[in-house]
matplotlib code that plots the C-alpha trace (Angstrom):
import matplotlib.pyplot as plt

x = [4.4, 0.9, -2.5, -4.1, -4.6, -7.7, -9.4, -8.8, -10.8, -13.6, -10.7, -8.3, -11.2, -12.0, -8.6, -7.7, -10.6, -11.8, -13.7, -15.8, -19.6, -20.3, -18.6, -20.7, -21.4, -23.2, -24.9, -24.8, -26.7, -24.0, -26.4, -29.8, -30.3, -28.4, -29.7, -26.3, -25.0, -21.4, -21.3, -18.7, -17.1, -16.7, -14.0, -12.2, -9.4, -10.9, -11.7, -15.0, -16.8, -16.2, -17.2, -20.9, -21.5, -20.1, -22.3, -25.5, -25.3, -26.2, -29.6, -31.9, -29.0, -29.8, -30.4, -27.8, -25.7, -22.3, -21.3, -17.5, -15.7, -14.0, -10.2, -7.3, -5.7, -2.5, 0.3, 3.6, 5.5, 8.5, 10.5, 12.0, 14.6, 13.8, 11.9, 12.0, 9.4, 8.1, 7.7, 10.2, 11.9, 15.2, 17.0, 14.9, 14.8, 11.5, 9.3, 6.5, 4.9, 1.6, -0.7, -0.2, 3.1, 4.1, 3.3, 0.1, -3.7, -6.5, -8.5, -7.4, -4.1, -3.9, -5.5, -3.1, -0.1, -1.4, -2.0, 1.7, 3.0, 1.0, 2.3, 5.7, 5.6, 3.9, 7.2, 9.6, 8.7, 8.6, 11.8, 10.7, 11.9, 9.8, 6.8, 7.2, 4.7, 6.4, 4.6, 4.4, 1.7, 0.2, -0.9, -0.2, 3.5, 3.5, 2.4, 5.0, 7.7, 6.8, 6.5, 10.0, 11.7, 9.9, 10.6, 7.2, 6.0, 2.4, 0.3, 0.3, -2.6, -2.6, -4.0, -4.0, -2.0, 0.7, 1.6, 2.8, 1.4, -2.3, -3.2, -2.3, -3.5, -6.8, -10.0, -10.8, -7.8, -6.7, -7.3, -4.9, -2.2, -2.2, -3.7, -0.7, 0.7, -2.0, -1.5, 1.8, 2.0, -0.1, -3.7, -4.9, -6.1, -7.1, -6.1, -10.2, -9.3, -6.0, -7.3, -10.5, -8.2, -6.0, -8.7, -10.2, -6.8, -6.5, -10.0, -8.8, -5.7, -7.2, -10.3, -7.7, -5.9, -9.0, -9.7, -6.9, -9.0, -9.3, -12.9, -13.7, -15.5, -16.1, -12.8, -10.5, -9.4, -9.6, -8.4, -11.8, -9.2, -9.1, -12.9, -13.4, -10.5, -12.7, -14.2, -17.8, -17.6, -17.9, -17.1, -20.9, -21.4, -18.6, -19.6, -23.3, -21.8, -20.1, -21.1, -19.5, -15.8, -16.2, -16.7, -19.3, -18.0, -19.2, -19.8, -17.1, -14.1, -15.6, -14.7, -11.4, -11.0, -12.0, -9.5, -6.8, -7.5, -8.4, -5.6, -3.1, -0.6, -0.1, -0.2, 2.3, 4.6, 4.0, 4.5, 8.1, 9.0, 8.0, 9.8, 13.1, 12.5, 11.5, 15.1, 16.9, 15.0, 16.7, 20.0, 19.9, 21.8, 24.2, 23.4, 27.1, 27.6, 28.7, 26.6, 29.3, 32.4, 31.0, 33.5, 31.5, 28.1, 26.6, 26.2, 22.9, 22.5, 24.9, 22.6, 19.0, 20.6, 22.3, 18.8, 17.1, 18.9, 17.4, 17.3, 17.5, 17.9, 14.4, 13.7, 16.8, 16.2, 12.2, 13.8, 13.6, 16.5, 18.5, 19.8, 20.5, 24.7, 24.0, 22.2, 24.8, 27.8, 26.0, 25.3, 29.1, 30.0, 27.3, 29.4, 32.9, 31.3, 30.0, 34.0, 33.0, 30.6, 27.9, 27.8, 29.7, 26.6, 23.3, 20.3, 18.9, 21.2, 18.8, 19.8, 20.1, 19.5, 16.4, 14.6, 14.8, 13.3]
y = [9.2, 7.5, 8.6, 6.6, 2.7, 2.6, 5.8, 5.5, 8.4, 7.1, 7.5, 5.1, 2.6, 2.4, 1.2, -0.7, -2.5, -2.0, -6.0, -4.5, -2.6, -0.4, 1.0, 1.8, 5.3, 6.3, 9.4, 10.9, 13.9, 16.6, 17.7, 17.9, 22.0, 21.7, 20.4, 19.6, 15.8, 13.9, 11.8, 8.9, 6.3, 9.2, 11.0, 12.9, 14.8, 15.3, 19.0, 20.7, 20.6, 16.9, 16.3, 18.4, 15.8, 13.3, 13.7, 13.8, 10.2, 9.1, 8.0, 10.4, 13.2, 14.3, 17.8, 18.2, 21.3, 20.9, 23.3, 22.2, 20.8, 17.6, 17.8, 15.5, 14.9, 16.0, 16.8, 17.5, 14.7, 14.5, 11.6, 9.0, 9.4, 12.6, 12.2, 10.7, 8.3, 11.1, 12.9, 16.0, 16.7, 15.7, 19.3, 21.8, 20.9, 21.5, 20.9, 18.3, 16.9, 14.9, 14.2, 14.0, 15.9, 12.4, 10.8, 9.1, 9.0, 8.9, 10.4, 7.8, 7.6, 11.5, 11.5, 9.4, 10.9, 14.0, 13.0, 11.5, 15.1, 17.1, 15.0, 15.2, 19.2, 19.7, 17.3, 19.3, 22.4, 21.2, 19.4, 15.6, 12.9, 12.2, 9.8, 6.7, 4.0, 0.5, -1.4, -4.5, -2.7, -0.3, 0.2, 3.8, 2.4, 0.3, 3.1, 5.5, 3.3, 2.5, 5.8, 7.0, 4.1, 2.6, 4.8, 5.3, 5.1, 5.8, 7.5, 5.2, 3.8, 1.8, -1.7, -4.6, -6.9, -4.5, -5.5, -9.0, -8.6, -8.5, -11.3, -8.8, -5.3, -6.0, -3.8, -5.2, -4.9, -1.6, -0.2, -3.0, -2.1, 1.8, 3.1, 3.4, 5.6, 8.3, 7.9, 8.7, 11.2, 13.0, 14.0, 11.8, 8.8, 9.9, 7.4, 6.2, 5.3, 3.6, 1.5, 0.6, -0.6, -2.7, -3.9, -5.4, -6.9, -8.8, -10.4, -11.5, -13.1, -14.6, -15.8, -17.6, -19.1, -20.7, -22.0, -24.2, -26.8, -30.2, -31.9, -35.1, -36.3, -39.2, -41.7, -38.0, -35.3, -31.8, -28.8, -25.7, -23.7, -27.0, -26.8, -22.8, -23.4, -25.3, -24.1, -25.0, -23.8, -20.4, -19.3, -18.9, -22.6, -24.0, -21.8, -22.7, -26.4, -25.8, -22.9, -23.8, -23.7, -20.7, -17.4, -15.1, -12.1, -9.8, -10.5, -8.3, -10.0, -12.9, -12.4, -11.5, -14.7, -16.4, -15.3, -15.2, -19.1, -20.0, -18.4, -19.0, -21.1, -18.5, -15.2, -16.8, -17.3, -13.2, -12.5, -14.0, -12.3, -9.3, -9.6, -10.1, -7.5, -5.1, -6.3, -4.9, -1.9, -1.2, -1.1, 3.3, 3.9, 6.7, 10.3, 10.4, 7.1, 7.1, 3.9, 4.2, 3.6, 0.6, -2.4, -5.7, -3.9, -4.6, -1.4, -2.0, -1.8, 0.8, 3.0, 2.1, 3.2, 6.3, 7.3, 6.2, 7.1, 4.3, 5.2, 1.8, -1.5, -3.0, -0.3, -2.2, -5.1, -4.7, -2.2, -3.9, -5.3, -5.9, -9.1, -10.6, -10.5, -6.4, -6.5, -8.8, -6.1, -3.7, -4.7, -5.4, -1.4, -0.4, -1.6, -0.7, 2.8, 3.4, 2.2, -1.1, -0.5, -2.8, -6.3, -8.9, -10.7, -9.1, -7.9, -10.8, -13.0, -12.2, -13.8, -11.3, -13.7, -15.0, -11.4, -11.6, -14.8]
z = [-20.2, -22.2, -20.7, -17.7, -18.5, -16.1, -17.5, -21.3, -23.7, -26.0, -29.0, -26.9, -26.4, -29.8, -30.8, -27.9, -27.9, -31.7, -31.5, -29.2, -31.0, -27.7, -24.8, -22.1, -20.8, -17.4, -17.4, -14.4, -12.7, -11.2, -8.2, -7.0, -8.2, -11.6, -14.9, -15.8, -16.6, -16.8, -19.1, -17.3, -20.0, -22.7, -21.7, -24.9, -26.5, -29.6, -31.0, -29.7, -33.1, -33.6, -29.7, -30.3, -33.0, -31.1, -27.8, -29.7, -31.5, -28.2, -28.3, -26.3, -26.6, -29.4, -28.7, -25.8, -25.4, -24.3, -21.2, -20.8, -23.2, -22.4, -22.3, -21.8, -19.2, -19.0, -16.2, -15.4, -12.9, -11.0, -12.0, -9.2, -7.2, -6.3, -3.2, -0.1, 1.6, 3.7, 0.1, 1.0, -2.0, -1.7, -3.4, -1.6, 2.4, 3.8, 0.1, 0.2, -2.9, -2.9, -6.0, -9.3, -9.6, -7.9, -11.1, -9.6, -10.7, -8.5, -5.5, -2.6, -4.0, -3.4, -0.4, 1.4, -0.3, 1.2, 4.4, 4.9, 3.0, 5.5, 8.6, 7.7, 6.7, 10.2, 11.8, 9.9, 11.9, 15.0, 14.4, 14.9, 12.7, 10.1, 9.2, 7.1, 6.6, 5.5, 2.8, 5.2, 7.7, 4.8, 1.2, 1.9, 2.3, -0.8, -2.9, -1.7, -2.0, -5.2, -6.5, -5.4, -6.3, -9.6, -13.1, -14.2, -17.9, -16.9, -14.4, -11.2, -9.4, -6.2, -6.2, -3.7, -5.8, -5.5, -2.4, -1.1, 2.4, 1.2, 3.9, 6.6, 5.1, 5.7, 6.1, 9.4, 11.2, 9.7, 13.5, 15.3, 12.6, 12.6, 15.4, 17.6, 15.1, 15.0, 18.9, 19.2, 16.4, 19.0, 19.4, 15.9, 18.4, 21.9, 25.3, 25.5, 21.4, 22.0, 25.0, 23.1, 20.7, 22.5, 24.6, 21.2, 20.6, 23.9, 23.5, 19.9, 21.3, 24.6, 22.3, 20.0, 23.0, 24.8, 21.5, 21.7, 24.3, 22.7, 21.5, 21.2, 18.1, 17.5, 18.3, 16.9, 18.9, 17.3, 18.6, 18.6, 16.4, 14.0, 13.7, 13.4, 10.6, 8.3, 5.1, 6.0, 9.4, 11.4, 15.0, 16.0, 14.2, 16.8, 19.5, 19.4, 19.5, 22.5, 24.4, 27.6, 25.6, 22.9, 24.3, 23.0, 21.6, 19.1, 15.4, 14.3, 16.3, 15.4, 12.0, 12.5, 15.0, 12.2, 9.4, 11.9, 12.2, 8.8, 7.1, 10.1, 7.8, 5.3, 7.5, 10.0, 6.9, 5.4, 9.6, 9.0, 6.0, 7.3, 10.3, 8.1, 6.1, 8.8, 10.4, 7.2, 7.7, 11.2, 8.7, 8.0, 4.7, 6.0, 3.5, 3.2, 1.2, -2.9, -4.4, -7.2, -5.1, -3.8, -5.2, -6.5, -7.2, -10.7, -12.9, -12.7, -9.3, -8.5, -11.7, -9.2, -5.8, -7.7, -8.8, -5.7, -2.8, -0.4, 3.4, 4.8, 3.6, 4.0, 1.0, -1.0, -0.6, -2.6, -5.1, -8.9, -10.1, -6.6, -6.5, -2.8, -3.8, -4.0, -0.6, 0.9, -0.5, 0.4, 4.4, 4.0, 2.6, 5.4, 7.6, 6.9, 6.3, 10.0, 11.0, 11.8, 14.3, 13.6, 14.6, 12.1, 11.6, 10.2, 12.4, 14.5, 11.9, 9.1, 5.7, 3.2, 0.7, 2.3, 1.8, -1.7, -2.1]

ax = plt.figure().add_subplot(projection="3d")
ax.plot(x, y, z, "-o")
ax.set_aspect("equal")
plt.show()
């Protein structure tokens, strides 16, 4: 496993980026009481007596004294297919891992790994099934996932274009999307919280509904959703225009109001997919099941699912290197498996092939 892309040491920089005559480095006081400074941009591996040297070339360092040497950074990981997606290790019942033994880098990617480890510890005592975020409704989900099903080469860090559901995993509806489960995991949201929540939800939805009444301009009829939709205009420009149509609401539901409208093409389509995908992930992979006597499955496939050990199908189905002839032989193996017991078609007659496309 290489050292962090996004946090490279002052040795990597300089041949990675040799055209470059300067890397920046912020110096940066450690508290209010201390004299002490970090030096951010410089990290190092390289021996103390070369890093002395090294720290006073900087221009008005001349005379600093070094109280830690720098060191690399350097862990051990476990490698995929050895958790599950509430992070219990999958040979010792009742282990959670979170962190950088996960094979990740970074303090938000640690945080929420350790908030879905700590949840699904404190469910494993009290004997309730356990906690899984998908990566439709979460980054949190995308991250896990990814980590227990991708073979990392390099420490992992979480960014937005990992996930293909970035028009819904937004900052301003995080609330609407996850609330419900810090409600029902019990005590995390309180009922005054949950109702606050859904109230703000109805007034989006009943805002976007009146906002379907018809204007006249001109000799064209346009819907108020048509004009809050355009790139120049804004729900307070349209409201002010009409105030006897557009109800006045505050300015941060108006902001939502307004992506939800401007964007409406392109998040009903992700809402779609989603909805497929989160059919597939209705489909529970039984524990008992052997990947390799499944007849028809490309070595390749049957080597990922091996490794894996995928829960449901909505997990298969985004795993790298599945094509949608695995997922279809696989619904098929599903069912024979259970003794026939699930319908002949797929949930809600979801295409297998459509999830992969």
């Amino acid at each position: 496993m290489v050292g962090p892309r996004y946090c490279p040491s002052i040795e990597d920089k300089i041949v990675r980026f040799a055209d470059k005559e300067r890397h920046q480095i912020f110096i940066e006081p450690e508290g209010l009481t201390t004299q002490e400074l970090y030096l951010n941009g410089i990290s190092t591996s390289l021996p103390f007596d070369v890093q002395v040297p090294l720290i006073r070339s900087i221009i008005g360092l001349e005379n600093a004294e070094i109280m830690r040497p720098a060191y690399a950074i350097e862990y051990d990981y476990i490698r995929s297919g050895q958790l599950k997606l509430s992070l219990e290790t999958k040979t010792i019942e009742g282990l959670f891992f979170a962190g950088q033994i996960n094979g990740t880098t970074g303090y938000e990617e640690a945080a929420g790994q350790g908030f879905i480890a700590g949840v699904n510890a404190a469910l494993k005592v009290q004997g309730r099934e356990p906690f899984t975020l998908s990566p439709n409704e979460s980054y949190i989900g995308v991250m896990i996932e990814d980590i227990v099903s991708m073979e990392l080469t390099e420490p992992y860090r979480m960014f937005t274009s990992r996930a293909t559901s970035r028009l819904l995993l937004r900052q301003d509806n995080a609330d609407l999307r996850l609330s419900h489960y810090g409600h029902k995991l019990g005590g995390l949201i309180s009922n005054e919280e949950i109702e606050t929540i859904e109230k703000k939800q109805t007034t989006i939805a009943s805002t976007i509904q009146k906002l379907k009444r018809h204007v006249q301009i001109e000799s064209h009829s346009y819907t108020l959703q048509q004009m809050v939709a355009r790139p120049e205009m804004s729900y307070e420009a349209v409201r002010q225009k009409y105030p006897e149509l557009v109800p006045e609401i505050e300015e941060s539901l108006r902001f939502q109001v307004e992506l939800e409208l401007k964007y409406a093409g392109y998040i009903k389509r992700q809402e779609e997919e989603n909805l497929r995908l989160h059919d597939l992930e209705t489909v529970k992979i039984p524990e008992g099941i052997d990947f390799s006597e499944i007849k028809g499955l490309r070595n390749e496939a049957r080597d990922i699912l091996l490794r894996v050990r995928p829960i449901h199908l909505g997990q298969i189905a985004r795993l790298p290197g599945i094509t949608p002839a695995d997922l279809n032989i696989l619904f098929v193996a599903h069912k024979k498996y259970r003794g026939n017991s699930l319908p002949h078609r797929t949930p809600k007659d979801v295409d297998l092939s459509d999830a992969l496309s």
